[in-house]
VOGU-3710 file (C-alpha; in Angstrom, 3 decimals, decimal comma):
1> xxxxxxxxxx> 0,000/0,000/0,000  1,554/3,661/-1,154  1,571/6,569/1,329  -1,390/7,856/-0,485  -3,560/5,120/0,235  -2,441/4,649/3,863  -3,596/8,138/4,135  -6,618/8,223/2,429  -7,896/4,954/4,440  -6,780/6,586/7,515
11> xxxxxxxxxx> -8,589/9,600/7,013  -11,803/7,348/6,042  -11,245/5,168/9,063  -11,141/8,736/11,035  -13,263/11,355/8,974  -15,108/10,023/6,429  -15,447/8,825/3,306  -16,231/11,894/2,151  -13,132/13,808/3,665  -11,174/10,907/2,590
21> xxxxxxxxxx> -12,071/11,488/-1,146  -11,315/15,102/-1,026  -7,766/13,939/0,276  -7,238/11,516/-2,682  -7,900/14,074/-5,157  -5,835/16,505/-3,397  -3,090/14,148/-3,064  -3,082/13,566/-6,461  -2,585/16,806/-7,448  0,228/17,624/-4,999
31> xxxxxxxxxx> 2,325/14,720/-6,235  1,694/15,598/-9,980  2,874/18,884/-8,735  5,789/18,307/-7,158  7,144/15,262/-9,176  6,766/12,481/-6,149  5,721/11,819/-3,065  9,308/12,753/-2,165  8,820/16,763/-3,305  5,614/16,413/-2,464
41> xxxxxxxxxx> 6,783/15,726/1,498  9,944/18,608/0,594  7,248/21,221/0,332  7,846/24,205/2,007  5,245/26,380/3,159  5,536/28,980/-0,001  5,560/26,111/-2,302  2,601/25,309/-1,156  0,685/28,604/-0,866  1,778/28,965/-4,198
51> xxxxxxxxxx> -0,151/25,743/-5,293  -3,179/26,600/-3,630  -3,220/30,043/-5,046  -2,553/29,508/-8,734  -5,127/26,675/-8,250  -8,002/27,440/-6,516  -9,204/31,646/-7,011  -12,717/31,473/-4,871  -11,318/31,857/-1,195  -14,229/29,409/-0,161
61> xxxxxxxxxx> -12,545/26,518/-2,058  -8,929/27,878/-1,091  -10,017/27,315/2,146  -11,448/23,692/1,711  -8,251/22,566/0,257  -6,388/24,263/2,650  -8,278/22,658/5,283  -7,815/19,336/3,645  -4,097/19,826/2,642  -3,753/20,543/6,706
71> xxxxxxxxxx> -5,236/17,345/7,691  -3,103/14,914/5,291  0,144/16,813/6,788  -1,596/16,589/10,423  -1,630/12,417/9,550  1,853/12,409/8,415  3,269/13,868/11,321  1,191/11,605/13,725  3,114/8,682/11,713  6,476/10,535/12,346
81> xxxxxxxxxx> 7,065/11,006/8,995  7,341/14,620/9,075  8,511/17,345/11,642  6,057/19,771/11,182  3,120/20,802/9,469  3,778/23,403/6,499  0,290/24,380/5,687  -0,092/25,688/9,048  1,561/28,442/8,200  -0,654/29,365/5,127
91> xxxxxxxxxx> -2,600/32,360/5,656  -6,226/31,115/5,589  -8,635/33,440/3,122  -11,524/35,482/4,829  -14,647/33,848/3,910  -18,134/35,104/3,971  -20,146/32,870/6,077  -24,036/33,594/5,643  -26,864/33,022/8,011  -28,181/29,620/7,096
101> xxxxxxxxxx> -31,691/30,359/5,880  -34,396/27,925/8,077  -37,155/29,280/6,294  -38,160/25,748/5,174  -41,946/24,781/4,703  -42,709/21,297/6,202  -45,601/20,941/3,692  -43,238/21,221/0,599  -41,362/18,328/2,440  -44,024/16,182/2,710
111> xxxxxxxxxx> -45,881/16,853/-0,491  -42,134/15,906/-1,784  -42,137/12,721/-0,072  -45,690/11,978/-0,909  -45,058/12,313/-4,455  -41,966/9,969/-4,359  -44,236/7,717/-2,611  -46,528/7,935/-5,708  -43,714/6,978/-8,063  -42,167/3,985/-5,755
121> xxxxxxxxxx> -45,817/2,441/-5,708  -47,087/3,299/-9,077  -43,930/3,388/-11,285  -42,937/0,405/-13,553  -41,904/-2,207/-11,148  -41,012/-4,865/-14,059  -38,155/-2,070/-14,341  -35,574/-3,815/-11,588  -32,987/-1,216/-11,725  -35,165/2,021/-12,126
131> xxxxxxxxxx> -37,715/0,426/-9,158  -34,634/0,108/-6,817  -33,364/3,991/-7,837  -36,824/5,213/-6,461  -36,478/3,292/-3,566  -33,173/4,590/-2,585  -34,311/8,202/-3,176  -37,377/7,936/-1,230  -35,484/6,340/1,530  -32,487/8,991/1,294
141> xxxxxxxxxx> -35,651/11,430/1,608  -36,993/10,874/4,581  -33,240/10,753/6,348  -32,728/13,851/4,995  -35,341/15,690/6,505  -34,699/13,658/9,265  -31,526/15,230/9,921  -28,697/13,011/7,433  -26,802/15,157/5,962  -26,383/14,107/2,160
151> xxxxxxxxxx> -22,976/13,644/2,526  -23,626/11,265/5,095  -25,787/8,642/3,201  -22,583/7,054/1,686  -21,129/5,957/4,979  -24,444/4,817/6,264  -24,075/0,602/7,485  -26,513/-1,950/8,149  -25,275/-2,099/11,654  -26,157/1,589/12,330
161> xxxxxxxxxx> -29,937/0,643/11,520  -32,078/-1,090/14,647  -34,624/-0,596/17,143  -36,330/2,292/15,584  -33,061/4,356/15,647  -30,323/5,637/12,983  -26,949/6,071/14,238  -24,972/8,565/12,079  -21,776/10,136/11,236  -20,107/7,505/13,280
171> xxxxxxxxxx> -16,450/8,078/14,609  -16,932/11,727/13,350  -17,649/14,901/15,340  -21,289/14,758/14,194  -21,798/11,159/15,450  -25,367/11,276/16,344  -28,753/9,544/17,001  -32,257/10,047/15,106  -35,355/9,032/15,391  -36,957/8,241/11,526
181> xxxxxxxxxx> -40,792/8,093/11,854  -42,546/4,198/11,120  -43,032/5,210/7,485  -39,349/6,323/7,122  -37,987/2,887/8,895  -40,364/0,964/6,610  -39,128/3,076/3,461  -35,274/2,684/4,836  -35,677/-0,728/4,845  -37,029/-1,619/1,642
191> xxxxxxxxxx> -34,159/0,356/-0,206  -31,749/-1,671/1,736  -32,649/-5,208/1,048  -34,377/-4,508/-2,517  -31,318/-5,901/-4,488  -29,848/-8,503/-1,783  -30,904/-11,844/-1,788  -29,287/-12,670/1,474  -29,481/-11,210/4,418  -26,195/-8,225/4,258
201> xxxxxxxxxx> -23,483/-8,530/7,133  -23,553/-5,769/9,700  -20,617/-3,883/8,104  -22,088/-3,854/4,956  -23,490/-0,143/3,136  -26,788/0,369/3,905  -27,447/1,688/0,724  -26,137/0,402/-2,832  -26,746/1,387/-6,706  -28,714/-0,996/-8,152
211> xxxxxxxxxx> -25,972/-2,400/-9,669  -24,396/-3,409/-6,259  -21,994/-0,910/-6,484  -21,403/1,877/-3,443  -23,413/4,901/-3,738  -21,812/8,318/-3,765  -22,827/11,496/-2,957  -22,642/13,205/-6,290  -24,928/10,304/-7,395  -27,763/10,445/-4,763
221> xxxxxxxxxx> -27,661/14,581/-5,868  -28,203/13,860/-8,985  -31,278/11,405/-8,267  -32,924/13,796/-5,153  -32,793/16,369/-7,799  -34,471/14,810/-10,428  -36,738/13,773/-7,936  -37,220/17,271/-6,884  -37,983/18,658/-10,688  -40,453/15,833/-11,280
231> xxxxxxxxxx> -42,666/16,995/-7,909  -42,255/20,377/-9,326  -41,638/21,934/-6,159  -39,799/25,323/-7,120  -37,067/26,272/-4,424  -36,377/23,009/-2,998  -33,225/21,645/-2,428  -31,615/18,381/-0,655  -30,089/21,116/1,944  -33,535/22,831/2,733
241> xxxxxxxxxx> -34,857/19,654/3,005  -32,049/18,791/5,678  -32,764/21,798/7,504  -36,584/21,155/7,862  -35,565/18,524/10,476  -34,034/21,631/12,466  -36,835/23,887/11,534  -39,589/21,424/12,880  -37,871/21,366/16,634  -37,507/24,919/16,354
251> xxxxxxxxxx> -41,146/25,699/15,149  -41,729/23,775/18,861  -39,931/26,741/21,240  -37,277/23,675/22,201  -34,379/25,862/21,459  -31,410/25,953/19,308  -29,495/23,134/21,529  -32,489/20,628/20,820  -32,232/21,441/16,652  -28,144/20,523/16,899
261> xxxxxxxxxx> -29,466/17,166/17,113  -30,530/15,289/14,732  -29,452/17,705/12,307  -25,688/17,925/13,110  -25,105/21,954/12,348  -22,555/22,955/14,124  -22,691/26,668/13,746  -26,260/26,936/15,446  -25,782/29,105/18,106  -25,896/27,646/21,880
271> xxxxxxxxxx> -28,285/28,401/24,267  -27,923/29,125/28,071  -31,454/26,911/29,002  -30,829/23,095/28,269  -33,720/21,702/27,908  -34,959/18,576/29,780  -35,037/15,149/28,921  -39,051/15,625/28,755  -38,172/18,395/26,094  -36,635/16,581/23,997
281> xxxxxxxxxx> -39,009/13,333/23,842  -41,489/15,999/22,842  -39,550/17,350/19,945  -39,414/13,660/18,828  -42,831/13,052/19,169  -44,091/16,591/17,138  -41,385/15,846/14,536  -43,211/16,993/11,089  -42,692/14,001/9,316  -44,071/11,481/12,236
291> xx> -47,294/11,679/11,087  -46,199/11,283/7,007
//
């Protein structure tokens, strides 16, 4: 195994799958650059500002990569294979972070989902590949207003599925637990075992393509949107739809704390009152989508 792979598998093992893609690319592109892994671990700090720079001209992506770049040096000094961390150094871009918008209706949500119901249970079910698609994007829907992140989906195991509860983002910061209504289990379900004819081993994807390959986020995108377009709901989006599940606690007076989880923002301001245990039961139970 190369450097570049240990490090990318670390940083799934660690991050996610996600994270560890964005690494791979990167890596990639810093070897190409500097002619090896070996001038690729000579960098100096410049060098790389300079990379970054000539590369990458929105300061929002400067700062992704520079985040990323960070991270793979951050693994090769924890493996002693490096001193220090250049890209430490590298002057980090100001970025313009806007309010998230919550003005999400719950109704648009669930006329989404109904109408993705429609499709599962009227569409052309002699159509094996197209009836598992639909199955997979009505499931992805109700996690998503659930609280999933898109991004999340991909690293999603059978294992992380049982007794009415979703764990996600597991061995990240965001780990978390949710709380999918009965219709969202039983829709979560049938997209996992629709193209298995045994039973799949704990560790295995919740989720596949029909084809038995693993999904990916840039896939389940393009399928949510299509989905999206053919409800013809104007304005919706997978991440309006993710922050519906925030919206709906909110809507209840439970408090920003409450909203944090299931939906895994980070940047929601904190609260001084923590609400009770007896709080937060009821923000499960008034969830919008528990009566869908």
């Amino acid at each position: 195994m190369t450097i570049r792979q240990r490090i990318v598998d670390h940083i799934a093992r660690t991050i996610s799958a996600g994270e560890a893609r964005e690494a791979n690319i990167l890596l990639g592109l810093l070897i190409a650059n500097f002619a090896g892994i070996d001038g690729f671990l000579d960098a100096t700090t410049a060098q790389l500002g300079g990379f970054l720079s000539a590369r990458y001209h929105s300061a929002a992506t400067f700062a992704r990569r520079l985040s990323t770049m960070r991270l793979i040096y951050t693994t090769l000094i924890m493996w002693r294979m490096l001193e220090f961390n250049p890209a430490t150094d590298i002057r980090r871009p100001t970025v313009v972070v806007h309010a998230t918008d919550f003005d999400v209706s719950p109704a648009d949500v669930q006329r989404l989902i109904e109408a993705q119901e429609t499709v599962v249970r009227c569409g052309n079910a002699s159509d094996y590949y197209w009836a598992h698609q639909q199955r997979v994007v009505l499931a992805s829907m109700y996690l998503v207003a659930s609280g999933v992140l898109l991004s999340e989906l991909e690293d999603l195991k059978m294992r992380d599925l049982g007794c009415g509860i979703l764990k996600v983002g597991c061995g990240t910061l965001r780990e978390r637990v949710i709380w999918p209504s009965n219709a969202a289990l039983e829709a979560i379900g049938n997209a996992a075992h629709s193209t298995r004819i045994l039973p799949p081993v704990p560790g295995a994807p919740l989720f596949v393509q029909p084809h038995g390959a693993l999904l990916n986020t840039k896939l389940v995108s393009k399928w949510f949107r299509r989905a999206i377009e053919r409800a013809d709901i104007p304005g919706l989006t997978p991440a309006k739809i993710h922050r519906s599940a925030a919206k709906g606690v909110l809507e209840n007076g439970l408090g920003w704390d409450v909203a944090r989880n299931p939906s895994g923002y980070r940047r929601i301001p904190k609260m001084s009152d923590v609400p009770s245990l007896t709080d937060m039961e009821r923000a499960i139970a008034r969830h919008p989508l528990e009566s869908v």
